[in-house]
C-alpha positions, -999 to 999 in steps of 0.1 A, spaced: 623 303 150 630 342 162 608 365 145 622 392 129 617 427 151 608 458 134 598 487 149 565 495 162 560 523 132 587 535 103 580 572 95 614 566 71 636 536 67 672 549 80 686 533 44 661 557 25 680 587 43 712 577 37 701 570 -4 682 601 2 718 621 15 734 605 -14 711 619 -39 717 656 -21 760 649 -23 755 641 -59 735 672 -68 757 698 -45 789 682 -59 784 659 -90 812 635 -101 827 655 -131 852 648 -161 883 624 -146 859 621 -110 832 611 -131 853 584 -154 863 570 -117 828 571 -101 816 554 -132 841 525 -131 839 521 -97 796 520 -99 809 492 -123 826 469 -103 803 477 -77 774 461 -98 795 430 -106 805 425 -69 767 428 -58 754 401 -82 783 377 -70 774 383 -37 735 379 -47 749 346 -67 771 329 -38 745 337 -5 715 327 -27 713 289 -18 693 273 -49 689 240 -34 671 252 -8 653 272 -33 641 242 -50 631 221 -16 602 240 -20 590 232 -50 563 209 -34 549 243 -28 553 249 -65 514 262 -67 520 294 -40 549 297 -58 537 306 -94 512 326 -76 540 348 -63 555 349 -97 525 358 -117 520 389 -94 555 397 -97 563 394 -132 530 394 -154 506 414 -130 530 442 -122 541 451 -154 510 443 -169 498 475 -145 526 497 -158 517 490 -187 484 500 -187 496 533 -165 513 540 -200 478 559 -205 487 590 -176 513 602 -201 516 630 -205 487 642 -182 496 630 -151 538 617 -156 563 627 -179 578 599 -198 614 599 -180 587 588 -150 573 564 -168 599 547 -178 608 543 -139 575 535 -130 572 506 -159 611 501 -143 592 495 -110 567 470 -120 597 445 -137 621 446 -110 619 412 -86 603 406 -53 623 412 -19 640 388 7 646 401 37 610 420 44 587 397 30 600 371 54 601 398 84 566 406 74 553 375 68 561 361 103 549 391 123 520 387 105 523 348 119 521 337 79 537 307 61 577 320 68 590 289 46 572 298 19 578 333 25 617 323 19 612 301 -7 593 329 -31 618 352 -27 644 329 -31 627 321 -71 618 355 -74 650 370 -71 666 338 -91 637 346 -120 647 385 -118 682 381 -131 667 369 -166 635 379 -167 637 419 -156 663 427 -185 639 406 -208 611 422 -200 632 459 -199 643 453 -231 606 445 -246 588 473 -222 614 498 -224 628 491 -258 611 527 -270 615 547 -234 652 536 -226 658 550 -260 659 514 -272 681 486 -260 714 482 -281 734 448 -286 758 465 -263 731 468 -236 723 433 -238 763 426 -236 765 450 -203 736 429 -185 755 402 -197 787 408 -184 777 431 -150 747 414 -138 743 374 -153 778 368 -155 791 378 -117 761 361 -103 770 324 -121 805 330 -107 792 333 -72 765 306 -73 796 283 -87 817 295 -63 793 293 -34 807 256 -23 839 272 -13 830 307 1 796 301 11 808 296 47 829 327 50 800 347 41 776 331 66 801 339 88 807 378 78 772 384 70 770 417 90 801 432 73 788 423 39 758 434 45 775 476 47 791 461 19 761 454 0 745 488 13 779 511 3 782 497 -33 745 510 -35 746 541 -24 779 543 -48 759 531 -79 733 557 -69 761 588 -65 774 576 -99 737 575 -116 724 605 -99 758 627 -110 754 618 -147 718 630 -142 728 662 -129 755 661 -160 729 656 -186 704 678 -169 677 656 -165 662 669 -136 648 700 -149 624 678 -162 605 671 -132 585 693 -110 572 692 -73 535 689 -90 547 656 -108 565 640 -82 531 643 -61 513 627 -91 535 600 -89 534 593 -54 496 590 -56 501 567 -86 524 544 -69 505 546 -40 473 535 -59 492 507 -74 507 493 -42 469 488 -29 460 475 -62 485 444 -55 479 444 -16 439 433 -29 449 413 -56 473 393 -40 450 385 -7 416 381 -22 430 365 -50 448 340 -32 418 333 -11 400 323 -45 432 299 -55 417 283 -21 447 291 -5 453 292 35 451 322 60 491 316 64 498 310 27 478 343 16 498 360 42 528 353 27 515 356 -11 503 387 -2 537 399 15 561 385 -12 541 391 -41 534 428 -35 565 443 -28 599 452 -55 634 450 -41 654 478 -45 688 463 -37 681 447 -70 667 470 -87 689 499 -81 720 479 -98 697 471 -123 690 504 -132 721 516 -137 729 490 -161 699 495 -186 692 534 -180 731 546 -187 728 585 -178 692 579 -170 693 559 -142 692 587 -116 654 595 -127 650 559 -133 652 551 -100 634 575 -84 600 559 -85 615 525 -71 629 546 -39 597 561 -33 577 529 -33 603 513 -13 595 534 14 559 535 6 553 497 6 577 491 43 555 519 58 521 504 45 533 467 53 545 474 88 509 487 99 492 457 77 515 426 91 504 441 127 469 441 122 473 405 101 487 397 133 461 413 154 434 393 134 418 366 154 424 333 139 395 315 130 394 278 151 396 245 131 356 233 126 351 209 155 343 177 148 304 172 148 291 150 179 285 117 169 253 105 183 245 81 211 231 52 197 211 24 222 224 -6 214 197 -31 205 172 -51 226 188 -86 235 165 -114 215 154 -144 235 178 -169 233 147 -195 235 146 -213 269 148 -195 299 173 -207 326 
């Protein structure tokens, strides 16, 4: 199997600049009155078309061929979805000291969102990990995030979203559960022509994002959200996040090593369960923030870059690491074999 290149070091991920431009076009010209209407309803079907394409490409049944893994596989789970927001819970104690509550509520965002694809498995086999079960974890984590992030959003966040409507739940119904059944039922038929076009989806994939973000970001500069946050706070935050991404880098490897877990299996347990997706999260957000989302999401961009810088360097000295021999087998001793007896007469 080819091993994912990256580069040898990733001062900024080039997608982070183009969100990062996006951010800049919707503050120096926000959507506004009918532009707005538009942007909105096109972020919209933008959301739908990502979860189908999330629903058809995701194949399930190879998903599930790894469930004879099942015990790495929970691991990977419990860091994603009970340790994580378990941590953002508890970071519920820096407010108002060290984050205002609009960060918060994206940092608590943060810790719910689903684990990533594409660079845990990149990761995992630079690092010369467990690649299958690098694939397989993000395969259920992603599968688990389209129920279990709005569940857990709408029990977290039920008092910072300013509470979670029946017309929320019908909007996560409808933009993100809904489009992604379609395309896992539909996958039979166009499963194929997406293999096949995977490149040209994949700007597909990236421009409905960095719409969704244009649209979120516009209504925050609408609703005037952003005089909420200062340089001072967005520094606090970076320390925070950067203090909880080496929290789970720890947990995740020396935990696994007490689960009795292999040098490969920790590797990719430590590389899937650490890390939040934001191709996920981002559609997410606009969904169950509304107006919102633009500050939502800003802690999930900033530790998307954080945890691919931090990675990179970590899966090359994982890879750098010398692996320890298999115990030889311990010399069996030479044994005389035993002095003929007399057989009685001699010839």
């Amino acid at each position: 199997m080819r091993r994912p290149h990256l580069p040898a070091w990733l001062p900024l991920d080039a997608y982070i600049l183009a969100l990062l431009g996006t951010v800049g076009l919707a503050a120096l010209f926000p959507a506004r009155g009918t532009a707005a209407t538009v942007a909105d309803g096109a972020s919209t079907a933008a959301v739908a078309l990502l979860f189908f394409l999330y629903g058809a490409r995701l194949s399930t049944r190879e998903a599930f061929d790894g469930l004879r893994h099942w015990r790495l596989h929970l691991t990977v789970l419990a860091g994603t979805f009970l340790l994580f927001p378990l941590l953002g819970v508890a970071a519920r104690a820096l407010v108002p000291g060290v984050l205002t509550p609009p960060l918060y509520s994206g940092l608590l965002f943060l810790c719910l969102v689903p684990s990533t694809i594409q660079s845990s498995i990149a990761f995992t086999s630079i690092a010369r990990g467990n690649v299958p079960a690098a694939i397989c974890a993000g395969s259920f984590s992603s599968l688990a995030g389209i129920l279990l992030t709005p569940l857990l959003a709408a029990g977290l966040l039920a008092n910072d979203a300013g509470g979670f409507s029946p017309d929320s739940v019908l909007k996560i119904v409808l933009q993100l559960l809904l489009p992604f059944l379609l395309g896992q039922f539909l996958r039979r038929w166009v499963g194929g022509f997406l293999v096949r076009h995977r490149p040209v989806l994949g700007h597909v994939d990236r421009g409905s994002i960095l719409l969704v973000v244009y649209a979120a970001f516009s209504a925050g500069m609408a609703a005037g959200i952003w005089h909420q946050v200062s340089v001072l706070r967005l520094g606090a935050l970076v320390g925070v996040e950067a203090v909880l991404l080496a929290v789970m880098l720890l947990v995740t490897w020396y935990g696994a090593k007490r689960l009795g877990f292999g040098r490969e299996d920790r590797i990719a347990i430590q590389f899937a369960g650490s890390k939040k997706s934001l191709a996920a999260g981002l559609p997410m957000a606009s969904v169950l923030f509304g107006a919102q989302a633009g500050l939502a999401v800003l802690p999930l961009m900033l530790f998307h870059q954080m945890q691919l810088m931090v990675c990179a360097v970590l899966a090359r000295r994982r890879a750098a690491d010398p692996v320890a021999p298999e115990p030889a087998a311990e010399p069996v001793a030479e044994v005389s074999p035993p002095p003929q007896q007399p057989t009685g007469r001699a010839r």
